[in-house]
C-alpha positions in Angstrom: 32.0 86.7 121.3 29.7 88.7 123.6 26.2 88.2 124.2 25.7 92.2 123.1 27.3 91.0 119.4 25.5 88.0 119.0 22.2 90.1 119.7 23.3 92.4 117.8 24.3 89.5 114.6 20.6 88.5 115.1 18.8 91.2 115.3 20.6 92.2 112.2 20.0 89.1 109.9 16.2 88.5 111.0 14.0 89.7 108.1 11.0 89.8 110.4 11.0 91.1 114.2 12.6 88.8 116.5 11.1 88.6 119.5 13.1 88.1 123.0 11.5 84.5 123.7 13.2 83.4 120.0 16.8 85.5 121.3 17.2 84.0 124.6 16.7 80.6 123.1 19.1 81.2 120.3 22.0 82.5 122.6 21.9 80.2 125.3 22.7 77.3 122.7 26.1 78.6 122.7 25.9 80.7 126.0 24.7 78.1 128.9 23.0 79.7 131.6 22.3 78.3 135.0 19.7 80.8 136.2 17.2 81.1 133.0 15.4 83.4 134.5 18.5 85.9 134.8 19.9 84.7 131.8 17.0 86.2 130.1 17.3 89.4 132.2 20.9 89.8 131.0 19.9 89.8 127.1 17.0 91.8 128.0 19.7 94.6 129.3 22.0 94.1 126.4 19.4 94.6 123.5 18.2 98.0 125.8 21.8 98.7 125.5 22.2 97.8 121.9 19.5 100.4 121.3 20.5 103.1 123.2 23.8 102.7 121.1 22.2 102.8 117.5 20.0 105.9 118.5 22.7 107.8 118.9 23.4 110.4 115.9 26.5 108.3 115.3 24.3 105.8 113.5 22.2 106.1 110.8 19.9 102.7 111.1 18.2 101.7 114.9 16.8 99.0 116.1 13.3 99.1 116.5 10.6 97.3 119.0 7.8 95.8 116.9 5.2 93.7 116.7 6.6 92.1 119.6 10.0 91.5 118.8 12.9 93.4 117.2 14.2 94.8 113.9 17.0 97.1 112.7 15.7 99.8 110.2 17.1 103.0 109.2 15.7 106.1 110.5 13.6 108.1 109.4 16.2 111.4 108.6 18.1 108.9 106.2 14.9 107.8 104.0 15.8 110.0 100.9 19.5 108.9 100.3 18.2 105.3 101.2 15.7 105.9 98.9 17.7 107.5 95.9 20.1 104.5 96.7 17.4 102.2 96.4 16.6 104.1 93.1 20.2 103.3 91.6 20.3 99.3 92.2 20.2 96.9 89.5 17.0 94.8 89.8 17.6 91.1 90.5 18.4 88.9 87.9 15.9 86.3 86.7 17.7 83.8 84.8 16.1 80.5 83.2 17.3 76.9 84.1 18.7 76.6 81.1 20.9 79.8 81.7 21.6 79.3 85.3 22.8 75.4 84.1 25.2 76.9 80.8 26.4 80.0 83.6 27.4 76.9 85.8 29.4 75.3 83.1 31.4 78.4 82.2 31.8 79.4 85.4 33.6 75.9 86.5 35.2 75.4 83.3 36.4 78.8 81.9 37.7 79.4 79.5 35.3 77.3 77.9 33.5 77.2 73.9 30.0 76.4 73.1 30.6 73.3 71.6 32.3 72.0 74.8 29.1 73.6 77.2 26.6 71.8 74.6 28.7 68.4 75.2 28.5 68.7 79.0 24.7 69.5 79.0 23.9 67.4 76.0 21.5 70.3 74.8 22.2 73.0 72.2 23.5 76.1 74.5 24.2 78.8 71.8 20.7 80.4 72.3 21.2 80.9 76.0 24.8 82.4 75.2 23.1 85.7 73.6 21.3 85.5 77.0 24.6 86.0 80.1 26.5 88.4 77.5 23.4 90.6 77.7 23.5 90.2 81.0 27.3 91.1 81.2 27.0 87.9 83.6 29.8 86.5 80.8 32.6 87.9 78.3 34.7 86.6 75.2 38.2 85.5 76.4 39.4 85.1 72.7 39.4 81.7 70.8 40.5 78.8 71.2 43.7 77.4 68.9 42.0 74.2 66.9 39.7 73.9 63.5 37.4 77.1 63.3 38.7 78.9 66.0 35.7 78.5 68.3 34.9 81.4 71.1 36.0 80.9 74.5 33.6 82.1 77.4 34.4 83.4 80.7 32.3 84.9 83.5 33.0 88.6 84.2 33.1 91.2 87.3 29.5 91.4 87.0 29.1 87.8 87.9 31.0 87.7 91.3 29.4 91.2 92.3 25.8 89.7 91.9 26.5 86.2 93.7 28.5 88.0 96.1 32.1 86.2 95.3 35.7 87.5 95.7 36.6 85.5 93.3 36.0 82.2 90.9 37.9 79.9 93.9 35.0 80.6 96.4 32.7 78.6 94.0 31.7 75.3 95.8 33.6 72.1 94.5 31.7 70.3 92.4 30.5 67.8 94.9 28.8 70.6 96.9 27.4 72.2 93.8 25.8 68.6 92.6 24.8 68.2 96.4 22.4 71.7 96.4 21.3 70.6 93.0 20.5 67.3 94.3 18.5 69.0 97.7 16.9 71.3 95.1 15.6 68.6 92.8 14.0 66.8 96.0 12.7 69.5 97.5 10.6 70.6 94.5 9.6 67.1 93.6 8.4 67.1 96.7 6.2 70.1 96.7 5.0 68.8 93.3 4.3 65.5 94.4 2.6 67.1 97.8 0.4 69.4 95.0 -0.4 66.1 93.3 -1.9 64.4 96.3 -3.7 68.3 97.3 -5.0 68.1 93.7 -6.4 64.8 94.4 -7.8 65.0 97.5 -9.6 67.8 96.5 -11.1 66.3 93.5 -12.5 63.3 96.1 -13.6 66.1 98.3 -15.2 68.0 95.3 -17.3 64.5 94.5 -18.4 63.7 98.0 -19.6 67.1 97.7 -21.5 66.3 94.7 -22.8 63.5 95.9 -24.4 64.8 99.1 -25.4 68.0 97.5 -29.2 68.3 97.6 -29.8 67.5 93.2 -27.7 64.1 94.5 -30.2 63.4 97.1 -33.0 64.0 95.2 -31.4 62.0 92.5 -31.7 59.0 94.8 -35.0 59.6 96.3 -36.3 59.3 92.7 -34.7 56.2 91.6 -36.2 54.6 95.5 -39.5 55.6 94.8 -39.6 54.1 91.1 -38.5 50.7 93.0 -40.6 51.0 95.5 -45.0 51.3 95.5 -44.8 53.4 99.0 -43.7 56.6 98.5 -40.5 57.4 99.8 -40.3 59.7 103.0 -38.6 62.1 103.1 -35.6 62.6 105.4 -35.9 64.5 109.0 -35.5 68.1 108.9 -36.2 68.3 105.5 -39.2 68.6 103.1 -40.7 65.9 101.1 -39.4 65.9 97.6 
């Protein structure tokens, strides 16, 4: 691959501007350079290069210079079908754990009935059922042939267009899957635990502050002078209480 495509790979997938420092040490990872100095000069030309190419009327995004770094964007002539485009998108789904856990089940074990999700989650799942078929995240695939001829669930075309799948084999196995649950699970225990200790500290910070606030201090004075026959001076810098 060419320096001029990984720039351009970059530039493309970075959601803020990326900035020539951040590049150059990106590329020469996989592009070693003996001369740093022209290294940097060389992707320096090829993103002057890259830009020259998307301003042409060819092209209907360009990549602009800002903030200090770089960013593709479209351009300004191609805001109104960008924005009537924008217009016609479905807004992102916001689905429950619950949901997200019963879409998991169907999705790996489809066909699949509700009694069989409820026995792998060990939770009642027909409530959240009412929830993906609204959604048209699921379908009916017909029923399955024992006593009471239960529904079988399956997801639908709507489900691999909004996680981006070909199709049902380009799910993770079910070690990956268990794996990012496992990451997910840490990583927000360990934002709750790090809230926790915040919490904490700030309630020992909030009584420190009480107790050197001035009421405190004249709290203390008081109970001194009640001990004491001479009356209490008062601290430096301050006025007697």
């Amino acid at each position: 691959m060419s320096i001029k495509a990984k720039l351009e790979a970059i530039i493309y997938a970075a959601e803020n501007p990326v900035t020539l420092e951040q590049i150059v040490d990106l590329v020469k990872e996989s592009t070693p350079a003996e001369n740093e100095a022209a290294f940097k000069s060389d992707v320096r030309a090829a993103i002057e290069e890259l830009v020259a190419e998307y301003a042409s009327a060819d092209h209907g995004v360009e990549i602009r210079q800002l903030a200090g770094g770089y960013r593709m964007a479209t351009k300004p002539e191609q805001h109104d079908v960008v924005r009537a485009f924008a217009k016609s998108l479905k807004p992102p789904i916001r689905l429950s754990l619950p949901a997200l856990e019963t879409l998991a089940v169907i999705a790996y074990k489809q066909p699949v009935t509700v009694p069989e999700i409820s026995e792998i989650r060990g939770v009642d799942s027909s409530g959240v059922i009412a929830t993906l078929l609204d959604r048209k995240l699921i379908t009916t695939a017909g029923r399955k042939a024992v006593i009471g001829r239960p529904i079988l669930y399956k997801t639908t075309k709507e489900f691999l267009l909004r996680f981006g799948l070909k199709d049902v084999t380009e799910l993770p196995s079910m070690e990956e899957f268990e794996k990012l649950v496992a990451e997910s699970f840490q990583s927000d225990l360990y934002q709750a635990e790090k809230a926790h200790v915040s919490s904490a500290e700030l309630r020992e910070a909030s009584s420190s502050m009480e107790e050197a606030s001035p009421a405190g201090a004249s709290a203390e004075l008081n109970r001194a002078s009640e001990d004491s026959a001479q009356p209490t001076p008062a601290p430096a810098g301050r006025p007697d209480q």
